[in-house]
C-alpha positions as a Python dict, from the first residue, in 0.01 Angstrom:
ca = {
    (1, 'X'): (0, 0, 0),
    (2, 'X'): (-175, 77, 316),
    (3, 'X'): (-368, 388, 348),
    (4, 'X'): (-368, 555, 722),
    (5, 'X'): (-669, 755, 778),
    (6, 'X'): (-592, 1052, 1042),
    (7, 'X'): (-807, 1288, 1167),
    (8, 'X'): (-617, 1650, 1159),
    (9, 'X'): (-745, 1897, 1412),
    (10, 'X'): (-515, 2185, 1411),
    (11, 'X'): (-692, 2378, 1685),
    (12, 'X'): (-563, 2682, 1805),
    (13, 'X'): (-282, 2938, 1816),
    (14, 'X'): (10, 2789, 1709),
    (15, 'X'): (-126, 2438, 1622),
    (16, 'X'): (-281, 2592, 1335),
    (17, 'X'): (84, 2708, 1228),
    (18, 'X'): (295, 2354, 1331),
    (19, 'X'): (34, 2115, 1201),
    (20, 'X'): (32, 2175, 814),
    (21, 'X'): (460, 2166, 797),
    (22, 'X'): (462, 1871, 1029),
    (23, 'X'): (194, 1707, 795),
    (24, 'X'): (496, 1755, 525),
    (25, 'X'): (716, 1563, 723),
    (26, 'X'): (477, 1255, 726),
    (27, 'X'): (381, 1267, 380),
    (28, 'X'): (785, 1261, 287),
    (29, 'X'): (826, 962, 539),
    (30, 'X'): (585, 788, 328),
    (31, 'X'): (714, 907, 1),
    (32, 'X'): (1038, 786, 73),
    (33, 'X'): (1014, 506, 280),
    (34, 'X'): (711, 382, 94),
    (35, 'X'): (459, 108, 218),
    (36, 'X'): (177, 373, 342),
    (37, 'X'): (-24, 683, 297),
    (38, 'X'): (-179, 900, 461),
    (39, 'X'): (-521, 1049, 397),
    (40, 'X'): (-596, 1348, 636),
    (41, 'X'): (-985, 1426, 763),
    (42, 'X'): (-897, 1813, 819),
    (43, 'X'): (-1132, 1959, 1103),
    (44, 'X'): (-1147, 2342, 1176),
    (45, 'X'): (-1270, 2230, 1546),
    (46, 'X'): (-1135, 2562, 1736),
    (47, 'X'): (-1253, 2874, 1959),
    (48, 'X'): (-1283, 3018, 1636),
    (49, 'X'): (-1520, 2766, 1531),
    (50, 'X'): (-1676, 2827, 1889),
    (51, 'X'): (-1769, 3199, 1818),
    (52, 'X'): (-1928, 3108, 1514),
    (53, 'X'): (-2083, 2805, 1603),
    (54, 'X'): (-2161, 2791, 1980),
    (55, 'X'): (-1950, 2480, 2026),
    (56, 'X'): (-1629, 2371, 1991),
    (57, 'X'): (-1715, 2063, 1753),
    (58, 'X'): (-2039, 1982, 1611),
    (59, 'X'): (-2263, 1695, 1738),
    (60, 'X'): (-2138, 1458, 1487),
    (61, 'X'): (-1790, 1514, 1605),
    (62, 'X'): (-1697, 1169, 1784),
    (63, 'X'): (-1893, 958, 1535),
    (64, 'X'): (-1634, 1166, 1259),
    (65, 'X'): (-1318, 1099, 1465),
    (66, 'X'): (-1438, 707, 1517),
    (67, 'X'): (-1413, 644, 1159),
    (68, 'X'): (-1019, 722, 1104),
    (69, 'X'): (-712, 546, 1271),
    (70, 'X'): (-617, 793, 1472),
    (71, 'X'): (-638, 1180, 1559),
    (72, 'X'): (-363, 1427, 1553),
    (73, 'X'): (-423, 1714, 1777),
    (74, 'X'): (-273, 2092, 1727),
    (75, 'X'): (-340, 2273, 2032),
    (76, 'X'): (-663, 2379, 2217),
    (77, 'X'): (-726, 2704, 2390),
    (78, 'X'): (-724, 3091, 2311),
    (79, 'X'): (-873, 3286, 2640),
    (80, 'X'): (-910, 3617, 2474),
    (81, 'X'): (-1180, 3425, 2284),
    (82, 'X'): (-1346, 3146, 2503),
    (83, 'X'): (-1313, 3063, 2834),
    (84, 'X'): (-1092, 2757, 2910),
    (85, 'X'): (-1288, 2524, 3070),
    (86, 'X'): (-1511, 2572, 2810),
    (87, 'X'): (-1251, 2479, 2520),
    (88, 'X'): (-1098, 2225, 2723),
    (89, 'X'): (-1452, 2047, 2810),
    (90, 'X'): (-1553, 2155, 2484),
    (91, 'X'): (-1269, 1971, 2275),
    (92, 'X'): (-950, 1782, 2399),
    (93, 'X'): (-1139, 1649, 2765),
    (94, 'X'): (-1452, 1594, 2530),
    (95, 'X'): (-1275, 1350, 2301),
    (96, 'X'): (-1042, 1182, 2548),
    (97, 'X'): (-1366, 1081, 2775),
    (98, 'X'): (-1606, 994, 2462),
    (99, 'X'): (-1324, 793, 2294),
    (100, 'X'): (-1245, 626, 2593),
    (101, 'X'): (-921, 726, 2564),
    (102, 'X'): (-826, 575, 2919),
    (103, 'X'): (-420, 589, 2929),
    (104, 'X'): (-187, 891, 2849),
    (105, 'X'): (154, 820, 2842),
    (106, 'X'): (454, 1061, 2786),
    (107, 'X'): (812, 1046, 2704),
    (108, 'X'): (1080, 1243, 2878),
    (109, 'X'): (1440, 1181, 2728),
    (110, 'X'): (1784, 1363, 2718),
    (111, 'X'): (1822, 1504, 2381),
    (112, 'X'): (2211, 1616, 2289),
    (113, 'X'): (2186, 1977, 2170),
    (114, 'X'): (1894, 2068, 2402),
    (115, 'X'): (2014, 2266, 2694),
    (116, 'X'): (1840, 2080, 3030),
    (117, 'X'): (1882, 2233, 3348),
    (118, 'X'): (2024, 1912, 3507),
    (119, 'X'): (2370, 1942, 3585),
    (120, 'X'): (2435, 1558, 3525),
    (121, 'X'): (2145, 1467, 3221),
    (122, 'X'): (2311, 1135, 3227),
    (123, 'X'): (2088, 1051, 2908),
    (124, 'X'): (1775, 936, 3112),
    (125, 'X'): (1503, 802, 2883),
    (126, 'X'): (1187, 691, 3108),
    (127, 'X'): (817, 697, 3040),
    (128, 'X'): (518, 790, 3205),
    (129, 'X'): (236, 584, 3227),
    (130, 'X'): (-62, 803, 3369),
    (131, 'X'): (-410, 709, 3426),
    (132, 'X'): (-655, 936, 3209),
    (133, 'X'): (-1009, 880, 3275),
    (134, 'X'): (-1069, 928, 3665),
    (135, 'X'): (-892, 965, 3987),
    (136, 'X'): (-816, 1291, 4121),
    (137, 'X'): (-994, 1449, 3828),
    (138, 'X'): (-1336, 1289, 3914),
    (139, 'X'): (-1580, 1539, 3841),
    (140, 'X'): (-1757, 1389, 4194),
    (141, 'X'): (-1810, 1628, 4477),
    (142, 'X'): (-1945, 2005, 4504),
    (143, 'X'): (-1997, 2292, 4701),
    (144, 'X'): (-2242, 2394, 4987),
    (145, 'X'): (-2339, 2687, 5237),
    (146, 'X'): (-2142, 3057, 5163),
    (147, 'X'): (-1937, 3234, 5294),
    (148, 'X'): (-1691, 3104, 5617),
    (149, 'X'): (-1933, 2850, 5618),
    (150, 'X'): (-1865, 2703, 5286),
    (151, 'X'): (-1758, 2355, 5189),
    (152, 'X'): (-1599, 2215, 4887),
    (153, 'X'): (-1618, 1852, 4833),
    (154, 'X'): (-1367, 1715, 4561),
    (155, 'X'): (-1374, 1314, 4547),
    (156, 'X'): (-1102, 1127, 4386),
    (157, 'X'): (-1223, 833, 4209),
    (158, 'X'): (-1087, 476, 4176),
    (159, 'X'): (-1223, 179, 4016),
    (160, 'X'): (-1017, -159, 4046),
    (161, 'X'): (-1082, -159, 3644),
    (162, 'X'): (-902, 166, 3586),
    (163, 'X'): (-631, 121, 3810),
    (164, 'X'): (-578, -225, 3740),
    (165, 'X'): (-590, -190, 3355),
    (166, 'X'): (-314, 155, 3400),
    (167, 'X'): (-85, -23, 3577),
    (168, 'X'): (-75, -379, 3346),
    (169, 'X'): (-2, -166, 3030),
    (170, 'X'): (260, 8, 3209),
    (171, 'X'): (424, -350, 3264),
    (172, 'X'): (389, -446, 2927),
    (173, 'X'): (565, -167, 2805),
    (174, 'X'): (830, -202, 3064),
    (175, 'X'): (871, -545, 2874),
    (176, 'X'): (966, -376, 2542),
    (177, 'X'): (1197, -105, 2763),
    (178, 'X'): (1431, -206, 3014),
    (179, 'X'): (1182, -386, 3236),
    (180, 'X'): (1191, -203, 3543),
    (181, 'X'): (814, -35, 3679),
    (182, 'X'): (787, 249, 3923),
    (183, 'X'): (456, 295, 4122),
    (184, 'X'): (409, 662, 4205),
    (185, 'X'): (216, 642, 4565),
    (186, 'X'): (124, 862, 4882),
    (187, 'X'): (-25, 606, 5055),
    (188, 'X'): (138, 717, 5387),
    (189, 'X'): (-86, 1015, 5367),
    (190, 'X'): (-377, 956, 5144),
    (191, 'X'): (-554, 659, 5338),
    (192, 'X'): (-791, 503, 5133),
    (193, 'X'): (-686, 565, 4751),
    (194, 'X'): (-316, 540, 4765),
    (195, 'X'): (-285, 197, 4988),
    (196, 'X'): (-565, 44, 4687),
    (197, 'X'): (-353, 178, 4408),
    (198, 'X'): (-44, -1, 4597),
    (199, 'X'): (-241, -341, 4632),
    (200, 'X'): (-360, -402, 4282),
    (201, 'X'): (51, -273, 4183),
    (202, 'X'): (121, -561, 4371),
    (203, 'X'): (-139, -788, 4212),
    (204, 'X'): (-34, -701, 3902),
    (205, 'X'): (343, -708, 3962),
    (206, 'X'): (263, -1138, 4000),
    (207, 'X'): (217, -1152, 3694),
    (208, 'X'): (520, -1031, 3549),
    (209, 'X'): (825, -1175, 3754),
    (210, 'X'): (1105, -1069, 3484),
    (211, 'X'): (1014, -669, 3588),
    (212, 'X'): (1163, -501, 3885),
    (213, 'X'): (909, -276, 4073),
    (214, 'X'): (949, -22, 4299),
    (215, 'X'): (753, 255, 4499),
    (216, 'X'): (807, 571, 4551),
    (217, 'X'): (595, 877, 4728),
    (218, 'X'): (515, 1118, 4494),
    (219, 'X'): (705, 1413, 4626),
    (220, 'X'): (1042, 1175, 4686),
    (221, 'X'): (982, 1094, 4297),
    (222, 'X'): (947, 1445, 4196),
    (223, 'X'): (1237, 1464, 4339),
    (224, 'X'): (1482, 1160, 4231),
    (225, 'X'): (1365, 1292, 3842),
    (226, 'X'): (1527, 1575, 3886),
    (227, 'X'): (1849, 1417, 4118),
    (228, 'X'): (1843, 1034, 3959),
    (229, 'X'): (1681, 1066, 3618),
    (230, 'X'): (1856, 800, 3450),
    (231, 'X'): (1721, 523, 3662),
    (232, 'X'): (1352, 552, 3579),
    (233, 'X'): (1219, 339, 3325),
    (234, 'X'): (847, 350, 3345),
    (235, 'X'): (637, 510, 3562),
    (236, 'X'): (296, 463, 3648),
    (237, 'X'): (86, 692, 3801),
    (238, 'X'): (-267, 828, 3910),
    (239, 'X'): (-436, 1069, 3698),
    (240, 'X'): (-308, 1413, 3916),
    (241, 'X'): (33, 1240, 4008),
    (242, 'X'): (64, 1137, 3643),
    (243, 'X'): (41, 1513, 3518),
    (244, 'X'): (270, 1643, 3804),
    (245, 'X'): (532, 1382, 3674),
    (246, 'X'): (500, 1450, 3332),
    (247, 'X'): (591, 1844, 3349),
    (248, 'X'): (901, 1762, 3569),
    (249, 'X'): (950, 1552, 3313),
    (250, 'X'): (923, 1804, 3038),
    (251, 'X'): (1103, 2052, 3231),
    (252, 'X'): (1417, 1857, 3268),
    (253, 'X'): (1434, 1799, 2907),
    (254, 'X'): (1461, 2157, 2890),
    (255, 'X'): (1169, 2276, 2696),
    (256, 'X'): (786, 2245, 2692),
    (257, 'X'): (814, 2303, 2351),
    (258, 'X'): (925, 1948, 2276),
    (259, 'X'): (731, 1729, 2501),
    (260, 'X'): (456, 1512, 2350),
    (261, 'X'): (176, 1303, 2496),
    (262, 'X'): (-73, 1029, 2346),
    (263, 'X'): (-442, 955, 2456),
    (264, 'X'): (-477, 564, 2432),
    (265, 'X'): (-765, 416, 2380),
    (266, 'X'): (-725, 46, 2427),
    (267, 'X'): (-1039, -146, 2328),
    (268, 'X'): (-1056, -54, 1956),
    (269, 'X'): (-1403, 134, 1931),
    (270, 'X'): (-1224, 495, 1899),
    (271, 'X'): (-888, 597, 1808),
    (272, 'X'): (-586, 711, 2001),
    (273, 'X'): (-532, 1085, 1968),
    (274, 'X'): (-202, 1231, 1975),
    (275, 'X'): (-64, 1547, 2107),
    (276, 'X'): (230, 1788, 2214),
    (277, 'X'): (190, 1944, 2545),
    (278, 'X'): (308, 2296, 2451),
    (279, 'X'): (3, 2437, 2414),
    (280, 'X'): (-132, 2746, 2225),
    (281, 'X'): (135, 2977, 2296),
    (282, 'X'): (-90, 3316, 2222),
    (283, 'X'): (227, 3506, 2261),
    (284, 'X'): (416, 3360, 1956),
    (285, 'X'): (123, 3355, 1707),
    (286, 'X'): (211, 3440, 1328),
    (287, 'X'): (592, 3511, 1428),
    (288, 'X'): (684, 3142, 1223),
    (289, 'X'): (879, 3054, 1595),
    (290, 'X'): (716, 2774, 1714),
    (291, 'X'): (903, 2491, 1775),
    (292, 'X'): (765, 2210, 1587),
    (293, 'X'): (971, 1910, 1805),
    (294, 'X'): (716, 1840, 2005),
    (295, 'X'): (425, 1835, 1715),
    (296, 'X'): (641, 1625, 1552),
    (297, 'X'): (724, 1374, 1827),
    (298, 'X'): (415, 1323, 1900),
    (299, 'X'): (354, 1191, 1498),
    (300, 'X'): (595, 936, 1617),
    (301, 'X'): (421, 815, 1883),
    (302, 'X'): (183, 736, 1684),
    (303, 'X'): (324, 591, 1413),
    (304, 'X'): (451, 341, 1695),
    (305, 'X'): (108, 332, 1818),
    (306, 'X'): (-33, 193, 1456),
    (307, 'X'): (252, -64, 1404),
    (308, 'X'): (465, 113, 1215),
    (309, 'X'): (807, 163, 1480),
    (310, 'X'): (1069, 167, 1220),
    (311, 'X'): (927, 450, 1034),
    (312, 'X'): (882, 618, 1381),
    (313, 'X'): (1265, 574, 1470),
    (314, 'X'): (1337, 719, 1145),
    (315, 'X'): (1170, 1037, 1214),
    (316, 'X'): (1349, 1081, 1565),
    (317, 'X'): (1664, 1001, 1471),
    (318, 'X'): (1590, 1258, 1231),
    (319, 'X'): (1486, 1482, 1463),
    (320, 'X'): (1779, 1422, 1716),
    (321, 'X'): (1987, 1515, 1357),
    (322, 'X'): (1861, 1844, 1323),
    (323, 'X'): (1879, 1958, 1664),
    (324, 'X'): (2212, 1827, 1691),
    (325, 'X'): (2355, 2025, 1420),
    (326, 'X'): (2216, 2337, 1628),
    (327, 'X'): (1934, 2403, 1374),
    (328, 'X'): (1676, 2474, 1611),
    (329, 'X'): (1408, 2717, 1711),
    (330, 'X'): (1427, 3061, 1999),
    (331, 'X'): (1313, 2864, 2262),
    (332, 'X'): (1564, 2631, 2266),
    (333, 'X'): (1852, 2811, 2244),
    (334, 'X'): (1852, 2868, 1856),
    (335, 'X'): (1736, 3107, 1580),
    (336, 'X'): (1611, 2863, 1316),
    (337, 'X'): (1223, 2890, 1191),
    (338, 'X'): (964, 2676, 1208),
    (339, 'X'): (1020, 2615, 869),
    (340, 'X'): (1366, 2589, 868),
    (341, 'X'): (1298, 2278, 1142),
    (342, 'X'): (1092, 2103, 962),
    (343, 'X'): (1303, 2169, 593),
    (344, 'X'): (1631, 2005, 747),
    (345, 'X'): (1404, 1687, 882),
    (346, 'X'): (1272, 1649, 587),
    (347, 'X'): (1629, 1683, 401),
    (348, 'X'): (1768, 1416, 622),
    (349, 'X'): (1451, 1180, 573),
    (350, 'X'): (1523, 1237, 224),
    (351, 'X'): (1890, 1114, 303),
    (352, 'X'): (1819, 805, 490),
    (353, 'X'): (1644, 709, 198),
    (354, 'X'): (1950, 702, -53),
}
C-alpha cells in the first residue's frame, strides 16, 4: 500500500471551506479503489496567520513543503486583511519560485451540463502549457525621476533554459494528447523576445517530427479560442501570454469556478503544488456555495502528476456525472451545495467501485 504524503494548505476565504470536503473525496477514492493513502501535513498558512504572525508562512515553510509529494493549495488572498502583493509574495509566488516550480499548465475543456458562452462548444479539450518562473513577470526594471518626468522600466526576461525547457514539455505532452503544439508569439511586434521564443520552438520542434506545430500571434489566438476552440491541442506560451490564455480559457468553459492549474516542478528537489484558479471569493464566504469543481479538478491533476491516471479519470468522470445530472452549484447555473457536490461524487465513486 503506498502512502501519498500531501501538504494541505487551505488558505483563505473559501479554500478553507472546499478543501476539507474535497479531502473526502480523495480519501473515498482510496478507500474504494484501494492501492494508496493519503496522509495530509495540514498548514494554517493564511492572512489570518499573517495578522498574528507577521508572515504568511514561517521560515521553515519550504523545507516543510519539500518533505511531502506534493502540495494542495486552497486559495490565497483576503484584502480587507493584508494587502495582496503581500499574500501573493508572501505565499503562492513564494512557493512557486522557492520550489522551482518552473511550468504551470491548465486545462480548458467543454463540460456537458456547464453552460459556455460559445455558441458552437464543439467539445474542445486543449491545454496550456505556460512558462512560470520569468518572462514578462521578471521582477527586473524600476522607476526613476517624478512627476512628467518619470520613467518606469519593466524588463521581460528570457533565458534559452526556461524557454527551451517550457516548450519541450509542452511537446511531450502533446505526445500523450493528440500531438499537435501551438506556439503563442508576437514576434512581429515584440523584437527581441518573441523572434527568440520562435527560434528555440523551432529547435525544439526537430526533435519531435510526429507533432504538428503551428504559430499564432497572441491576440489572433485569443481569438481562434473563442471562434475555433476545438482545434487546439496544446499550447505553449510565455509567462504573461500563458495567463492571458488560460482565463479565455476558463471563460469559455463557462465558469472560473471550475478551472484548475498545477505548479510543476520538474527536477525532483520540491514538489508540484496544485491549485484551482477561482480564488478567494470574499463575497461567498460561510454561505456553503462554493463550487468545489475546480478544487477538485485540480486533485486530479495531480493524481496524474504522481502516476496514478486511472484513479484521476475516475474522479472526472465522476465529476462530469454529477454535473451532468444538473447537481451543481449557483454559479453554474444550479442550486446544489457545496456539500451536496461533493456527496453525489462521492456516491458515484462509491458506484464505480461495485
Amino acid at each position: 500500500m503506498k502512502t501519498l504524503n500531501i501538504s494541505v494548505i487551505p488558505g483563505d476565504g473559501i479554500g478553507k471551506e472546499v478543501v476539507p470536503e474535497t479531502l473526502r473525496v480523495l480519501d473515498t477514492l482510496a478507500e474504494v479503489h484501494g492501492g494508496i493513502t493519503f496522509h495530509y501535513e495540514k498548514h494554517p498558512w493564511s492572512c489570518e496567520y499573517y495578522l498574528e504572525h507577521g508572515v504568511m508562512m514561517p521560515d521553515d515553510g519550504i523545507a516543510r513543503l519539500q518533505q511531502t509529494d506534493a502540495i494542495y493549495l486552497g486559495a490565497v488572498g483576503n484584502p480587507k486583511l493584508v494587502p495582496d502583493h503581500l499574500s501573493l509574495w508572501g505565499l503562492l509566488i513564494k512557493i512557486r519560485r522557492e520550489c522551482e516550480q518552473v511550468i504551470n499548465i491548465r486545462p480548458a475543456q467543454y463540460i456537458e451540463g456547464v453552460k459556455t458562452p460559445l455558441a458552437e462548444p464543439n467539445h474542445f479539450d486543449f491545454m496550456v502549457v505556460r512558462e512560470n518562473s520569468e518572462g514578462e513577470y521578471s521582477d527586473a526594471g524600476g522607476r526613476i525621476h517624478s512627476g512628467e518626468d518619470e520613467i518606469a522600466i519593466q524588463n521581460a526576461v528570457f533565458t534559452k533554459k526556461a524557454t527551451e525547457r517550457t516548450i519541450r514539455y509542452a511537446f511531450e505532452l502533446a505526445k500523450k494528447r493528440k500531438g499537435r503544439v501551438t506556439s503563442a508569439t508576437k514576434s512581429n511586434g515584440i523584437i527581441h523576445s518573441m523572434p527568440f521564443w520562435d527560434e528555440v520552438f523551432q529547435e525544439v520542434g526537430t526533435s519531435y517530427p510526429e507533432v504538428q506545430t503551428e504559430s499564432n500571434h497572441i491576440d489572433a489566438l485569443a481569438a481562434f479560442l473563442v471562434s475555433k476552440p476545438k482545434h487546439f491541442d496544446v499550447i505553449v506560451a510565455s509567462n504573461l501570454f500563458g495567463d492571458i490564455l488560460t482565463d479565455v480559457g476558463a471563460a469559455i468553459m463557462g465558469s472560473i469556478g471550475i478551472a484548475p492549474a498545477a505548479n510543476i516542478n520538474l527536477n525532483g528537489k520540491f514538489p508540484s503544488m496544485f491549485e484551482p484558479v477561482h480564488g478567494s471569493a470574499p463575497d461567498i464566504i460561510g454561505q456553503g456555495i462554493a463550487n468545489p469543481i475546480g478544487q477538485l479538478w485540480t486533485a486530479k491533476m495531480m493524481l496524474d502528476h504522481l502516476g496514478y491516471e486511472e484513479l484521476g479519470s475516475l474522479l472526472m468522470n465522476s465529476i462530469k456525472e454529477t454535473i451532468g445530472e444538473g447537481i451543481k452549484t449557483k454559479d453554474l447555473g444550479g442550486s446544489a451545495s457545496t456539500i451536496e457536490v461533493i456527496d453525489s461524487i462521492i456516491k458515484k465513486l462509491r458506484f464505480s467501485a461495485t
